[in-house]
SESERO-494777 format. One record per atom (N, C-alpha, C): x, y, z. Coordinates in nm, 2 decimals. Layout:
BEGIN
(vexdo (X; Y; Z)),
...
//
This chain:
BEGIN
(vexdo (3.01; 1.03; -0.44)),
(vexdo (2.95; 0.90; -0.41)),
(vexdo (2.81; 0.94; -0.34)),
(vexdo (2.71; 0.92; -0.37)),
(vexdo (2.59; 0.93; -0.35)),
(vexdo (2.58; 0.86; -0.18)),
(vexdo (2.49; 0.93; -0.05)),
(vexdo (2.46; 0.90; 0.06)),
(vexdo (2.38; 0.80; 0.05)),
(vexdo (2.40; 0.73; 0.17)),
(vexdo (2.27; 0.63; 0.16)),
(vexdo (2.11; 0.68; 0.17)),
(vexdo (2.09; 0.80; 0.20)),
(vexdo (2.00; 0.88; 0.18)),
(vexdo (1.93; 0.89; 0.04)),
(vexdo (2.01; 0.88; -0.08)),
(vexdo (2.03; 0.92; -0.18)),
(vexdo (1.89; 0.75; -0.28)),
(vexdo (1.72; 0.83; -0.27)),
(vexdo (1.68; 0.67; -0.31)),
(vexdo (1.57; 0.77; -0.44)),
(vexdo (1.58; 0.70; -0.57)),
(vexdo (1.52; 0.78; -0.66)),
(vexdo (1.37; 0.69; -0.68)),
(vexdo (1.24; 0.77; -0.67)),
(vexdo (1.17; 0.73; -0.70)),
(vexdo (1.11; 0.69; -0.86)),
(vexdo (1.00; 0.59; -0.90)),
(vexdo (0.99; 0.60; -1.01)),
(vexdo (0.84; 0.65; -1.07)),
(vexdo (0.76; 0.67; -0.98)),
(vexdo (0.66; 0.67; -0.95)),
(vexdo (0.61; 0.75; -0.80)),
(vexdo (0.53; 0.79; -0.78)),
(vexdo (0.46; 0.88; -0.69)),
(vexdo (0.33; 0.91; -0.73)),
(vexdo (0.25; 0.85; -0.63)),
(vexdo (0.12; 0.90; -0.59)),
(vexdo (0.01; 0.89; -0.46)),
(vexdo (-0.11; 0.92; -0.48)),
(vexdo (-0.14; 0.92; -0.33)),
(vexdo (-0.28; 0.87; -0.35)),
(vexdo (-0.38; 0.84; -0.18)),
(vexdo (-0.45; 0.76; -0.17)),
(vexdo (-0.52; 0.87; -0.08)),
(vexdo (-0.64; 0.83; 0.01)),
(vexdo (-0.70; 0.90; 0.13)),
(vexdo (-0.63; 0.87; 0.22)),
(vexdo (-0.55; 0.80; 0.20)),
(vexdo (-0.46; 0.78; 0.37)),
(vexdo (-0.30; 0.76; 0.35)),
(vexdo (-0.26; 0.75; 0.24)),
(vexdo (-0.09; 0.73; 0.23)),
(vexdo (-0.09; 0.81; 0.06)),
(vexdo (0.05; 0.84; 0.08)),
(vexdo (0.19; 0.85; -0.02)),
(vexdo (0.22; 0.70; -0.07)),
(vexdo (0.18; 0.70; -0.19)),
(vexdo (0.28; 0.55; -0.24)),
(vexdo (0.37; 0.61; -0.33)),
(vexdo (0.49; 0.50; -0.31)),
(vexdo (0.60; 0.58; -0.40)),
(vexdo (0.65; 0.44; -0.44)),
(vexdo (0.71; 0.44; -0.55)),
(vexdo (0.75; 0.31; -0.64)),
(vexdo (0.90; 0.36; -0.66)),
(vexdo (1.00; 0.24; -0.58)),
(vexdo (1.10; 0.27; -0.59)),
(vexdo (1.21; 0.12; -0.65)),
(vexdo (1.29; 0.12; -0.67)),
(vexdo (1.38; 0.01; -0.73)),
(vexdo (1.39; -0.10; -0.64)),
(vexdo (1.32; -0.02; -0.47)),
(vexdo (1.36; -0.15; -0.38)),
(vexdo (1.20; -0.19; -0.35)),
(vexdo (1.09; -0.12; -0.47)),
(vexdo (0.98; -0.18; -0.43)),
(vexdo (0.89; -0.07; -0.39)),
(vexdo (0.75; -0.11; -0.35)),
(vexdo (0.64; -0.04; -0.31)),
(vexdo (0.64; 0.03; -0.19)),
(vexdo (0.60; 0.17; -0.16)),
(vexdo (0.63; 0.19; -0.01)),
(vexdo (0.51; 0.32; -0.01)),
(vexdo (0.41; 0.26; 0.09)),
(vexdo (0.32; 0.34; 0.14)),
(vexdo (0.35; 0.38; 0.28)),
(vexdo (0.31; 0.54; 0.28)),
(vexdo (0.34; 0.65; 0.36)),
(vexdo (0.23; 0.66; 0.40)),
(vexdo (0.17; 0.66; 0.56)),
(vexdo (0.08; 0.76; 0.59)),
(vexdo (0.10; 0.90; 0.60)),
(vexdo (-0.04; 0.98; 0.53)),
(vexdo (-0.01; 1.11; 0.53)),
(vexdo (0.10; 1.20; 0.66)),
(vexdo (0.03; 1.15; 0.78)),
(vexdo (0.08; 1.26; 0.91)),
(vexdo (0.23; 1.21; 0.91)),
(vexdo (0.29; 1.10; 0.87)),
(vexdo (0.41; 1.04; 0.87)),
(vexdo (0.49; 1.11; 0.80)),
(vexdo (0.43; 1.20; 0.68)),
(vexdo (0.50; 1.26; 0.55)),
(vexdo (0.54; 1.38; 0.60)),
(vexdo (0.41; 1.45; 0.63)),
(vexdo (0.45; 1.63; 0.73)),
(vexdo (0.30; 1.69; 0.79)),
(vexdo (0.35; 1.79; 0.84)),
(vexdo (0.20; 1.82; 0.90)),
(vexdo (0.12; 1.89; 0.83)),
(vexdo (0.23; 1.98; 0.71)),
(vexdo (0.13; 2.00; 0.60)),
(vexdo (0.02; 1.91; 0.53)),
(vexdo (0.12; 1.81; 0.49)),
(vexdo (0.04; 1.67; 0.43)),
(vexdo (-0.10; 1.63; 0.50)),
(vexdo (-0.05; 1.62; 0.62)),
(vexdo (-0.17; 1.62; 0.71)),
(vexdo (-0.26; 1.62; 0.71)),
(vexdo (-0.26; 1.79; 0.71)),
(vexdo (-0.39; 1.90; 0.72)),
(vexdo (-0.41; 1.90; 0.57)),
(vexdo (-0.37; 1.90; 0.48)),
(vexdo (-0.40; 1.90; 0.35)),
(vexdo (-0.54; 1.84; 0.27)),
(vexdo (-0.61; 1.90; 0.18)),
(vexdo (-0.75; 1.84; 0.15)),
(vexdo (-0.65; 1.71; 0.05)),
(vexdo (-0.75; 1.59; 0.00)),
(vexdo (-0.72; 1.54; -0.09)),
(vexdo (-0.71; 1.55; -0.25)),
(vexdo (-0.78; 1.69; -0.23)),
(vexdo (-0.71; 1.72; -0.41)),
(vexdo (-0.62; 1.79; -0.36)),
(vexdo (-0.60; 1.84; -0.31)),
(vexdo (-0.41; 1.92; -0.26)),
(vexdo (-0.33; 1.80; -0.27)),
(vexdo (-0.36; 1.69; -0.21)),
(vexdo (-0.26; 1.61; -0.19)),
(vexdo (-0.23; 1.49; -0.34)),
(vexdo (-0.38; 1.52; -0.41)),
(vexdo (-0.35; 1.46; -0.50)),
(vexdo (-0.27; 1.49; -0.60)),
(vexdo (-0.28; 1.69; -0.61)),
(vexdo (-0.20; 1.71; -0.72)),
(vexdo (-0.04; 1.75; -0.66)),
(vexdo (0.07; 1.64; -0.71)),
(vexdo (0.19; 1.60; -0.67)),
(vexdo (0.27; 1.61; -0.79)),
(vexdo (0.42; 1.68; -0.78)),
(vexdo (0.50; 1.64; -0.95)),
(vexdo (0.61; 1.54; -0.87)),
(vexdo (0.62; 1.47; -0.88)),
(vexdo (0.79; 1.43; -0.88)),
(vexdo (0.87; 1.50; -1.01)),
(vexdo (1.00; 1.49; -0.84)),
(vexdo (1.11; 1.60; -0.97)),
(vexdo (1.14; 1.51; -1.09)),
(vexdo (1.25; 1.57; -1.16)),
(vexdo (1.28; 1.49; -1.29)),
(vexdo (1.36; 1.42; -1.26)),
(vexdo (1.45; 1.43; -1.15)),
(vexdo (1.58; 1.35; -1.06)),
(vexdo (1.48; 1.21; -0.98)),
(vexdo (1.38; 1.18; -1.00)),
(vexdo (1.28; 1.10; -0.91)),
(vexdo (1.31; 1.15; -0.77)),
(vexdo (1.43; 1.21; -0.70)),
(vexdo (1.49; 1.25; -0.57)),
(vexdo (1.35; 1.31; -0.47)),
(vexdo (1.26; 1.39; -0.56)),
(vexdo (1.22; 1.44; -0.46)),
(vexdo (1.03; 1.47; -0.50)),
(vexdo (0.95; 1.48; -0.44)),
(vexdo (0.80; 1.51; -0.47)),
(vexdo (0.75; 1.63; -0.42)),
(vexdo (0.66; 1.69; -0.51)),
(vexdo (0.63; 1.84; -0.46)),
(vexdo (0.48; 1.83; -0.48)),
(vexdo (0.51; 1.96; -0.38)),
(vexdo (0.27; 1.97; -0.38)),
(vexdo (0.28; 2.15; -0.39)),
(vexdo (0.24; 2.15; -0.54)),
(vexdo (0.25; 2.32; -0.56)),
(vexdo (0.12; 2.36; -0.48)),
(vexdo (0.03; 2.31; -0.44)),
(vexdo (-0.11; 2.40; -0.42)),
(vexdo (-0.10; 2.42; -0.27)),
(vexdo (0.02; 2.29; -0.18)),
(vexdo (0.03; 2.37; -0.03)),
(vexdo (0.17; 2.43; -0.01)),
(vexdo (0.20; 2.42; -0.15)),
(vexdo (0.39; 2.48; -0.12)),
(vexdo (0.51; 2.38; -0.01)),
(vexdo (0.47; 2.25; -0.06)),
(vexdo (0.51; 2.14; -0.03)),
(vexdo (0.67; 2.07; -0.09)),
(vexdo (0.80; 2.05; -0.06)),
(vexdo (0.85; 1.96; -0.09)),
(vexdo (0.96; 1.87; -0.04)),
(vexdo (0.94; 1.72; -0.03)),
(vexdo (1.00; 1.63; 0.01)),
(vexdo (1.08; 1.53; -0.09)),
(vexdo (1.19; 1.53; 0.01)),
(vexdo (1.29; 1.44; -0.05)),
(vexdo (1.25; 1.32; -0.03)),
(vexdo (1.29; 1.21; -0.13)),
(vexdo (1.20; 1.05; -0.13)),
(vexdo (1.28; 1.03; 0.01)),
(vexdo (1.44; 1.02; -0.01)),
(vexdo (1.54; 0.92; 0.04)),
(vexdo (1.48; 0.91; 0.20)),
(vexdo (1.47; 1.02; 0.28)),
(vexdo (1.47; 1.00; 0.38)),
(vexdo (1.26; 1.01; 0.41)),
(vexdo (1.20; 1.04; 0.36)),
(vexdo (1.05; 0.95; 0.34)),
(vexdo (1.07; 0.82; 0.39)),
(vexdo (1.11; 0.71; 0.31)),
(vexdo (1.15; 0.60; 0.32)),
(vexdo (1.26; 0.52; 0.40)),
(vexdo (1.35; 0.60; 0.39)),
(vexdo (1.45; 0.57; 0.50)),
(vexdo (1.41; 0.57; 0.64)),
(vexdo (1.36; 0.67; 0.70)),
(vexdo (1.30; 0.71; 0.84)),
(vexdo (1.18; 0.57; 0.88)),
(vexdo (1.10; 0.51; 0.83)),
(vexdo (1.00; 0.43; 0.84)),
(vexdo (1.04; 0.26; 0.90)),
//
């Protein structure tokens, strides 16, 4: 049985100031420093280039060696 943790994204991307992630329960913008402190400090093309996994579960930043699970992104807020 999947946790309540457990939220798949369908979409992911980013802005100069948030993470938007597109999920089943709708739109949800992240400010960066809310994401990590990598995120943070990170330039905007670091932060732009992002894969979501193939599970939607989780989003990666290969250029800061970055990765976060959606469920609790969103859950936490």
């Amino acid at each position: 049985m999947p946790s309540n943790l457990t939220v798949f994204a369908r979409e992911a991307s980013g802005t100069d100031t948030h993470l938007i992630i597109n999920t089943h329960r709708g739109k949800h913008e992240i400010r960066w420093e809310l994401c990590s402190e990598k995120l943070a400090q990170a330039t905007q093309a670091e932060r732009a280039r992002l894969a979501l996994s193939p599970s939607g579960c989780s989003v990666r930043w290969p250029l800061i060696d970055e990765d976060l699970a959606i469920g609790p992104l969103i859950l936490a807020r």
